[in-house]
N, CA, C and O atoms as a DFTB+ gen file, in Angstrom:
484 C
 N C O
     1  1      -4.866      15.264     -25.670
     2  2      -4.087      14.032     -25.583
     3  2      -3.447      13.694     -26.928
     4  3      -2.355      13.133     -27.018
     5  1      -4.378      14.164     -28.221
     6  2      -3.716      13.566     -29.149
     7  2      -2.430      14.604     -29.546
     8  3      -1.392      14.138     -30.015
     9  1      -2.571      15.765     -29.357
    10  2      -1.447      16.257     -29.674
    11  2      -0.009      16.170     -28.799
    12  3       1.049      16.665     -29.186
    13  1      -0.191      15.465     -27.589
    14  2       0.914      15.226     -26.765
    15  2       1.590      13.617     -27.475
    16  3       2.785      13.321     -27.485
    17  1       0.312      12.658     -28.088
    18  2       1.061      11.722     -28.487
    19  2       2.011      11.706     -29.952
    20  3       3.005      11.033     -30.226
    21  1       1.289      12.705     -30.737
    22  2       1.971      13.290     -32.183
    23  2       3.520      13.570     -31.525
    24  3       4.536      12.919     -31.767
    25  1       3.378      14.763     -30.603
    26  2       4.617      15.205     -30.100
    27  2       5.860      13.979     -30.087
    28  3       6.821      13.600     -30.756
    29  1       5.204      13.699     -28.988
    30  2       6.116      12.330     -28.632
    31  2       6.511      11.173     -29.233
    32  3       7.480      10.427     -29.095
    33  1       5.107      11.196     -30.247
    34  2       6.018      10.124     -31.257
    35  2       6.690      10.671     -32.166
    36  3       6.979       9.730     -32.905
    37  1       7.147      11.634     -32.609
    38  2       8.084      12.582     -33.208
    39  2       9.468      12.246     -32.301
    40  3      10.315      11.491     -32.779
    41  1       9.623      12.758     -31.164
    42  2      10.485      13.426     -30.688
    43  2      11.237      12.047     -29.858
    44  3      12.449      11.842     -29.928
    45  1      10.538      11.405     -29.288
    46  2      11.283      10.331     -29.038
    47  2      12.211       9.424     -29.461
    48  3      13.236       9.231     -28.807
    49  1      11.909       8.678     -30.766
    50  2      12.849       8.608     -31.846
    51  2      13.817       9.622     -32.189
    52  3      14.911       9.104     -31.962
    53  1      13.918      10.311     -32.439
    54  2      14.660      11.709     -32.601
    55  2      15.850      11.271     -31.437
    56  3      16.919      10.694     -31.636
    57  1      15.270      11.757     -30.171
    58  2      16.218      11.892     -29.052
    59  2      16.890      10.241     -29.231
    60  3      18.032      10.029     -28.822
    61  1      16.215       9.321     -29.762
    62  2      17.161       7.874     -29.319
    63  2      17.841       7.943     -30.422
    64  3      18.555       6.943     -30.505
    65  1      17.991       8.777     -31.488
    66  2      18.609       8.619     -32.325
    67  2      20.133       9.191     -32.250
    68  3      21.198       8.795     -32.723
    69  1      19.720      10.410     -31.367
    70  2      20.324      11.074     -31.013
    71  2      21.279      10.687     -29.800
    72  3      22.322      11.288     -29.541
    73  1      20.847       9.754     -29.194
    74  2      21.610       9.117     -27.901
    75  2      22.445       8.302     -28.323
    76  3      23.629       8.242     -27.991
    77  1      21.569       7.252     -29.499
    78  2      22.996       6.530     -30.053
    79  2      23.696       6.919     -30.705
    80  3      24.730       6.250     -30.687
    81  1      23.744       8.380     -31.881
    82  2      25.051       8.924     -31.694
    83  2      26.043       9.692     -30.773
    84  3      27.262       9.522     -30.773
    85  1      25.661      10.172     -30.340
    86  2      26.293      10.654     -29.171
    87  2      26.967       9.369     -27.987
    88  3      27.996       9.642     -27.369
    89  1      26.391       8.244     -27.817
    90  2      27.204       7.475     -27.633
    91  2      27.941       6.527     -28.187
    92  3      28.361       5.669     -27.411
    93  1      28.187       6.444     -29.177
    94  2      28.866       6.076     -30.390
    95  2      30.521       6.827     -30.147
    96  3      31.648       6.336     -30.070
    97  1      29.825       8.683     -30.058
    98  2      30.559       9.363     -30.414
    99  2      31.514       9.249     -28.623
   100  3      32.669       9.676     -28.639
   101  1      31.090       8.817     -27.557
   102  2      31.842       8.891     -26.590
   103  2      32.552       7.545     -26.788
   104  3      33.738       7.372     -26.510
   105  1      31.827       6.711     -27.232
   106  2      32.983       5.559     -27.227
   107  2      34.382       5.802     -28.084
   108  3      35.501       5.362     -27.819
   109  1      33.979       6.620     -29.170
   110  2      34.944       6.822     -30.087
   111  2      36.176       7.395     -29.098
   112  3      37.352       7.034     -29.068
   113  1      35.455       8.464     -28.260
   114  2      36.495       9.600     -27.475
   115  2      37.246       8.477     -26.406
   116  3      38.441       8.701     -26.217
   117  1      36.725       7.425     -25.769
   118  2      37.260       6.765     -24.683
   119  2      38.046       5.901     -25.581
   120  3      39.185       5.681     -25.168
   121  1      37.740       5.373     -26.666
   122  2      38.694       4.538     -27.438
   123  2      39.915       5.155     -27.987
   124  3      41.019       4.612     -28.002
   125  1      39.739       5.894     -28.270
   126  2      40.945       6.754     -28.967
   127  2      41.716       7.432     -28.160
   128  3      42.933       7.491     -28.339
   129  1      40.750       8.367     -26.604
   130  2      41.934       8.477     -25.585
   131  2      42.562       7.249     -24.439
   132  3      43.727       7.341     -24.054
   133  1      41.787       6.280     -24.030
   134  2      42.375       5.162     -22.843
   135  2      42.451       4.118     -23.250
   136  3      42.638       3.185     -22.470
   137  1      42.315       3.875     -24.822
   138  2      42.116       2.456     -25.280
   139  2      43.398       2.262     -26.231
   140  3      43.871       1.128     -26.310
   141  1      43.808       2.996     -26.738
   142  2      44.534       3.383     -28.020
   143  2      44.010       2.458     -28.761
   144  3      44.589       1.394     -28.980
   145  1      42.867       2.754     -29.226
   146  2      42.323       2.185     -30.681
   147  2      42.278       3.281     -31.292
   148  3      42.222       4.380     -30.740
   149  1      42.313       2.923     -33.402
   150  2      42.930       3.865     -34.297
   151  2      41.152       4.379     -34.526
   152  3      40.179       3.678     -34.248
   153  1      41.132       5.278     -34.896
   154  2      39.490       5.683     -35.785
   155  2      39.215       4.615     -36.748
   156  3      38.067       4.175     -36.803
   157  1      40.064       4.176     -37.462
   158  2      39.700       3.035     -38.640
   159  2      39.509       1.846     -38.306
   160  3      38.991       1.128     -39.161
   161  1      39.858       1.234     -36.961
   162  2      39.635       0.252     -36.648
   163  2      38.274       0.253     -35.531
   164  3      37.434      -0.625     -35.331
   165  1      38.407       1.337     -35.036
   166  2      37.301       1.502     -34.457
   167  2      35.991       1.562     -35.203
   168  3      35.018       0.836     -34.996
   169  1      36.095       2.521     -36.093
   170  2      34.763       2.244     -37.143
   171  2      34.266       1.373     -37.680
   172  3      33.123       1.011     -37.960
   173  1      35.640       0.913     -37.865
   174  2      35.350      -0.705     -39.100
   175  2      34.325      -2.024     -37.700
   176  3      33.338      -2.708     -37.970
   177  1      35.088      -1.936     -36.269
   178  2      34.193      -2.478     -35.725
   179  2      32.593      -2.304     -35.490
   180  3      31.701      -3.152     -35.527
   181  1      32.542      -0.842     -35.225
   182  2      31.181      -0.443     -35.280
   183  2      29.908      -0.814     -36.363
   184  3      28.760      -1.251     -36.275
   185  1      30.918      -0.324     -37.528
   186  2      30.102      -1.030     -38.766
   187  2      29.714      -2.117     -38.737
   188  3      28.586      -2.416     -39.129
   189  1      30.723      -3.124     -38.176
   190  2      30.248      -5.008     -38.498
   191  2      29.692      -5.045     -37.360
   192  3      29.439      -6.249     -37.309
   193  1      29.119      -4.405     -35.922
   194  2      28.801      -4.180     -34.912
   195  2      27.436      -3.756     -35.153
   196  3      26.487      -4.338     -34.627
   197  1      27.289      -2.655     -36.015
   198  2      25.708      -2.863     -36.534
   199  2      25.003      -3.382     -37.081
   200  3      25.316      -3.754     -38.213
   201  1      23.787      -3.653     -36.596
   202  2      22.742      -4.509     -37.326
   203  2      21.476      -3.495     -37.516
   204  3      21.243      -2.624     -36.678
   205  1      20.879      -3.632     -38.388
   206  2      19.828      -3.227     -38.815
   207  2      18.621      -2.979     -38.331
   208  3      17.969      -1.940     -38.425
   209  1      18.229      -4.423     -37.574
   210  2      17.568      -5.207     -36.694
   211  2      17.196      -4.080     -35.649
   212  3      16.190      -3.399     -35.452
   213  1      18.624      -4.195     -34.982
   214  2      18.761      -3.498     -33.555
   215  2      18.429      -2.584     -33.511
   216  3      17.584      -2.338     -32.650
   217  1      19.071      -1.080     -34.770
   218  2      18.399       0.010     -34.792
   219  2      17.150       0.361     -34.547
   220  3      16.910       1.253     -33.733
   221  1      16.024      -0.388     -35.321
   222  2      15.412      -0.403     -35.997
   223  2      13.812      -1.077     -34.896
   224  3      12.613      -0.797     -34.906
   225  1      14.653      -2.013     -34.103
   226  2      14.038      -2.188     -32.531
   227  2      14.098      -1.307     -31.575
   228  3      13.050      -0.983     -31.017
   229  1      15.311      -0.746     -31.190
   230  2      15.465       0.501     -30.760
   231  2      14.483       1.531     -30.836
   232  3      13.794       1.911     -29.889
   233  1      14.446       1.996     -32.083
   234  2      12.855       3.178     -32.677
   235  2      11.486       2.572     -32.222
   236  3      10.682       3.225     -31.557
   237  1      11.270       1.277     -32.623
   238  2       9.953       0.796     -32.458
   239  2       9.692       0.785     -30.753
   240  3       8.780       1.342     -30.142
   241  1      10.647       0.078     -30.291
   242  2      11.003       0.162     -28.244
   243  2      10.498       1.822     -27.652
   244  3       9.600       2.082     -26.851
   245  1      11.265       2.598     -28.243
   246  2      11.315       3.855     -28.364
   247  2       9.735       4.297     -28.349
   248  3       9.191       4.633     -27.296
   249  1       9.119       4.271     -29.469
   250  2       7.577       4.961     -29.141
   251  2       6.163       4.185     -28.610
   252  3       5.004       4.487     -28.324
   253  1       7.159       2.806     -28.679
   254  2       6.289       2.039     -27.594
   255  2       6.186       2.878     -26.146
   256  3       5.140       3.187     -25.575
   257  1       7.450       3.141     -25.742
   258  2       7.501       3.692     -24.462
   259  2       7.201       5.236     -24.168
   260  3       7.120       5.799     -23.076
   261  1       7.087       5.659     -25.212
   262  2       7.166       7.111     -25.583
   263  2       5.207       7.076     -25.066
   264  3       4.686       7.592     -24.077
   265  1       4.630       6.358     -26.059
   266  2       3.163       6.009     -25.486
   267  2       2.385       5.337     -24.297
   268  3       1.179       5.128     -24.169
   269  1       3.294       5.101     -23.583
   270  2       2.822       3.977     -22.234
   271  2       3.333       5.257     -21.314
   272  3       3.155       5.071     -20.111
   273  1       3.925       6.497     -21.662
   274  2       4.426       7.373     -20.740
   275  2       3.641       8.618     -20.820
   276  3       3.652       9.358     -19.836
   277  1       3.049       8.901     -21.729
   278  2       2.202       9.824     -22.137
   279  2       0.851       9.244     -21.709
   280  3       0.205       9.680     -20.756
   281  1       0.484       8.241     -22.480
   282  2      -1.234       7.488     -21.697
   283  2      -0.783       7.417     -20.274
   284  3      -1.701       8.063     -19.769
   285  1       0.111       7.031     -19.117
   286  2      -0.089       6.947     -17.926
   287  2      -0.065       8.637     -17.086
   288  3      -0.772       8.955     -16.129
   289  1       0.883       9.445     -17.735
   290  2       0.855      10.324     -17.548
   291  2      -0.397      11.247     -17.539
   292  3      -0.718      11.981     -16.604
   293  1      -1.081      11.097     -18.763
   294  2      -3.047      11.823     -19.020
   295  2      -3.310      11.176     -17.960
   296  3      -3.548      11.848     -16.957
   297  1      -3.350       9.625     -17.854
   298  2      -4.421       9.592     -16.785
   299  2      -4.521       9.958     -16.115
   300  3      -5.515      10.670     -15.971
   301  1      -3.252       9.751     -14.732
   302  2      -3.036      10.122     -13.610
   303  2      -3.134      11.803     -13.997
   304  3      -3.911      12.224     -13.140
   305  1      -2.878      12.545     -14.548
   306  2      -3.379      14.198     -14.708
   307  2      -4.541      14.036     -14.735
   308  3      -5.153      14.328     -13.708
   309  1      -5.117      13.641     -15.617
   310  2      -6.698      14.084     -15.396
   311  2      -7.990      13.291     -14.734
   312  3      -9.171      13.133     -15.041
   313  1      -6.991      12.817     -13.499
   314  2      -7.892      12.234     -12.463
   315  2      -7.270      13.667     -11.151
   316  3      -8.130      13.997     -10.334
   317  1      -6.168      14.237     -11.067
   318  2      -5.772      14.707     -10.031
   319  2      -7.017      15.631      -9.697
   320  3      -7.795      16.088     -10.534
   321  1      -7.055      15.781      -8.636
   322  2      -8.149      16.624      -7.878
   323  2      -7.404      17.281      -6.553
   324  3      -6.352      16.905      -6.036
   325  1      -8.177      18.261      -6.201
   326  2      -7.512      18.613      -4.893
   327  2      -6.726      19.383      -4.837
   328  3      -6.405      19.575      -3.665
   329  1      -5.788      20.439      -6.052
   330  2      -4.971      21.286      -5.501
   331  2      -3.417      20.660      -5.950
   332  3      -3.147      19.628      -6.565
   333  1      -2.680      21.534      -5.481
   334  2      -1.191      20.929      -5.938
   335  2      -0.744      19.982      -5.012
   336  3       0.487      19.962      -5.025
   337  1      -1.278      19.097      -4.118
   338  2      -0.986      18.439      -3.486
   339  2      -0.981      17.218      -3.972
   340  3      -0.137      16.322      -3.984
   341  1      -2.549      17.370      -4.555
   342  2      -2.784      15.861      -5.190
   343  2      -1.867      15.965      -6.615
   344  3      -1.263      15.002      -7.089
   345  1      -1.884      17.289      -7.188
   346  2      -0.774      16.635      -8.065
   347  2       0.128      16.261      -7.961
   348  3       0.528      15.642      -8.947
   349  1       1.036      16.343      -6.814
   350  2       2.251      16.055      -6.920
   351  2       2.047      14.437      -6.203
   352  3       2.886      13.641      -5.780
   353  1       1.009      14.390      -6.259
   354  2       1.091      12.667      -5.819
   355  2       0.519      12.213      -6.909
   356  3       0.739      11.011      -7.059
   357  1      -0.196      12.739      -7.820
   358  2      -0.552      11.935      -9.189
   359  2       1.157      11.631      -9.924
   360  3       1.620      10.667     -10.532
   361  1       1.552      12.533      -9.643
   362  2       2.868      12.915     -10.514
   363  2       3.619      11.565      -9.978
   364  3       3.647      10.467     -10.534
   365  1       4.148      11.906      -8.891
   366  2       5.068      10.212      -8.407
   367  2       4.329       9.101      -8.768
   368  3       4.937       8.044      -8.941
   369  1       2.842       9.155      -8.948
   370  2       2.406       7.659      -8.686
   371  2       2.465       7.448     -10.712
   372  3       2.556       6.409     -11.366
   373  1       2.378       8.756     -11.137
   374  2       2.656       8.176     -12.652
   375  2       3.574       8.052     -12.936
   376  3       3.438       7.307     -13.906
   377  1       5.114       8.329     -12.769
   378  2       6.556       8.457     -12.254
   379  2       6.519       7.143     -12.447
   380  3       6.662       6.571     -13.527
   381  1       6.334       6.679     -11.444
   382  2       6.193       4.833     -10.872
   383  2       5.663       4.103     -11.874
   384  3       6.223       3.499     -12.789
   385  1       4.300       4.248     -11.549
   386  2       3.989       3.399     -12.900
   387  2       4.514       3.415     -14.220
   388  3       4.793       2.309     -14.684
   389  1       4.718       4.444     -14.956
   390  2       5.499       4.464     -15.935
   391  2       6.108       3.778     -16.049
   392  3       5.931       2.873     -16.865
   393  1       7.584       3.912     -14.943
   394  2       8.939       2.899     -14.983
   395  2       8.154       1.691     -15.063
   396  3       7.571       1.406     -16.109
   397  1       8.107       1.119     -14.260
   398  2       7.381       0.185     -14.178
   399  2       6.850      -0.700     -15.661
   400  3       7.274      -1.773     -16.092
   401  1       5.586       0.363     -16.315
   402  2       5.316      -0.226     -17.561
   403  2       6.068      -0.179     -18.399
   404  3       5.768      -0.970     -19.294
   405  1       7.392       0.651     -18.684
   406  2       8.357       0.545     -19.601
   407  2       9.420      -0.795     -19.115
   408  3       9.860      -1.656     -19.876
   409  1       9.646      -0.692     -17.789
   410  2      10.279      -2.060     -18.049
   411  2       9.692      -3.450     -18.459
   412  3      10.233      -4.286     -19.183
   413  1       8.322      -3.532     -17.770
   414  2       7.387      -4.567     -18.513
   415  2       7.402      -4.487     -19.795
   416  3       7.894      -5.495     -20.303
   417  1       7.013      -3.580     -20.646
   418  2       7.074      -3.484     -22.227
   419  2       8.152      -3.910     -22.727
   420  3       8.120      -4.714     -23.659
   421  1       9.636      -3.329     -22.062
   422  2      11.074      -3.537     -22.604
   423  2      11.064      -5.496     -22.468
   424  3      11.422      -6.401     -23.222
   425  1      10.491      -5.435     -21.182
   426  2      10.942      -6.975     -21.491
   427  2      10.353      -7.755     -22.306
   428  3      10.982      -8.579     -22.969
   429  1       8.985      -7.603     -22.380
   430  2       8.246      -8.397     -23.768
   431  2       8.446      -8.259     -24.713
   432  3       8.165      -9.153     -25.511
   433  1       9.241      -6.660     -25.288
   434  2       9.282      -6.538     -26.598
   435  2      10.978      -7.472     -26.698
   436  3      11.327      -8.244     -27.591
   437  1      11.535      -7.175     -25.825
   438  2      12.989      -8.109     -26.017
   439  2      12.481      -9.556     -26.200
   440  3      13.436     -10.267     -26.514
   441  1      11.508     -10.144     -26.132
   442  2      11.237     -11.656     -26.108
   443  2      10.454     -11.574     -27.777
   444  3      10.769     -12.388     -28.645
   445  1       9.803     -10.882     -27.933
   446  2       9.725     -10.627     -29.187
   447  2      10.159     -10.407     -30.257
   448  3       9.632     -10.835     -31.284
   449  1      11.170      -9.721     -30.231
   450  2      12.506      -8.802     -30.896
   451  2      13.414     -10.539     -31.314
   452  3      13.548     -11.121     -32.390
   453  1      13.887     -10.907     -29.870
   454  2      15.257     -11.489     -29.574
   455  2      14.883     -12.724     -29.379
   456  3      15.785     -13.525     -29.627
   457  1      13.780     -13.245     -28.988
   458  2      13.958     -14.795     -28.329
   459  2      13.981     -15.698     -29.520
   460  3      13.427     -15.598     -30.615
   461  1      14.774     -16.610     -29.013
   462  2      15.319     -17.716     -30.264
   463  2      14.602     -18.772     -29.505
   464  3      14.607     -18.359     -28.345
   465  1      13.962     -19.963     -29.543
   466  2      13.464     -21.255     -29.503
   467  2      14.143     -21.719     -29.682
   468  3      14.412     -22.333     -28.650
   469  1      15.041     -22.039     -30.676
   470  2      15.916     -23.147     -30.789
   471  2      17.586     -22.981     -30.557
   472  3      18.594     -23.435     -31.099
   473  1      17.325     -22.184     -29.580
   474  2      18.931     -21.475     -29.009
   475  2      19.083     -22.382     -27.982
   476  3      18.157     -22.595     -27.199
   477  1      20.743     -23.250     -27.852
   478  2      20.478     -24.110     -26.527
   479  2      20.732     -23.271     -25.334
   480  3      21.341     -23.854     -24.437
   481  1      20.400     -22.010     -25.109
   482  2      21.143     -21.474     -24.122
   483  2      19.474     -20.985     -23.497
   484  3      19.369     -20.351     -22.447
């Protein structure tokens, strides 16, 4: 177990790092081909568009979930019994739960991250 969570907390970050450039880099391509925005203006938005914060929640979001997917995943594996049958029903039912606990996590950590008290909205 512990070497699946080393893994993953490596590699997860990595890949989201990797997602937000790569979508960065498609916005660039849709802006510059259907938008006619210039590269310099486009960047210059991106730049004042980033925050620090966000990144930086992003990573932490990231191996939060990276670990709630790996611990649900062991479990449900090393309860399966029975043959490949029962695995493939451990498998959906950790599938499920997973989603599940990552959207629960996503939303608490967004109330954590983001919630303002004294926002009138």
């Amino acid at each position: 177990l512990v070497p699946k969570i080393h893994a993953i907390s490596v590699m997860m970050p990595l890949l989201t790092v990797l997602s937000m450039i790569l979508g960065i880099l498609g916005a660039v391509v849709i802006g510059i081909s259907y938008l006619d925005i210039g590269i310099k203006p486009f960047y210059n938005q991106v730049v004042n568009a980033l925050i620090l914060k966000d990144i930086l929640t992003g990573l932490i979001k990231s191996v939060v979930f990276a670990w709630l997917i790996v611990l649900t995943a062991a479990a449900y594996g090393f309860r399966a019994r029975g043959g490949a049958a029962d695995v493939g029903r451990a498998t959906t039912a950790s599938v499920v739960t997973s989603i599940f606990l990552v959207i629960l996590a996503d939303s608490i950590l967004g109330l954590i991250f983001y919630f303002d008290p004294t926002s009138p909205i």
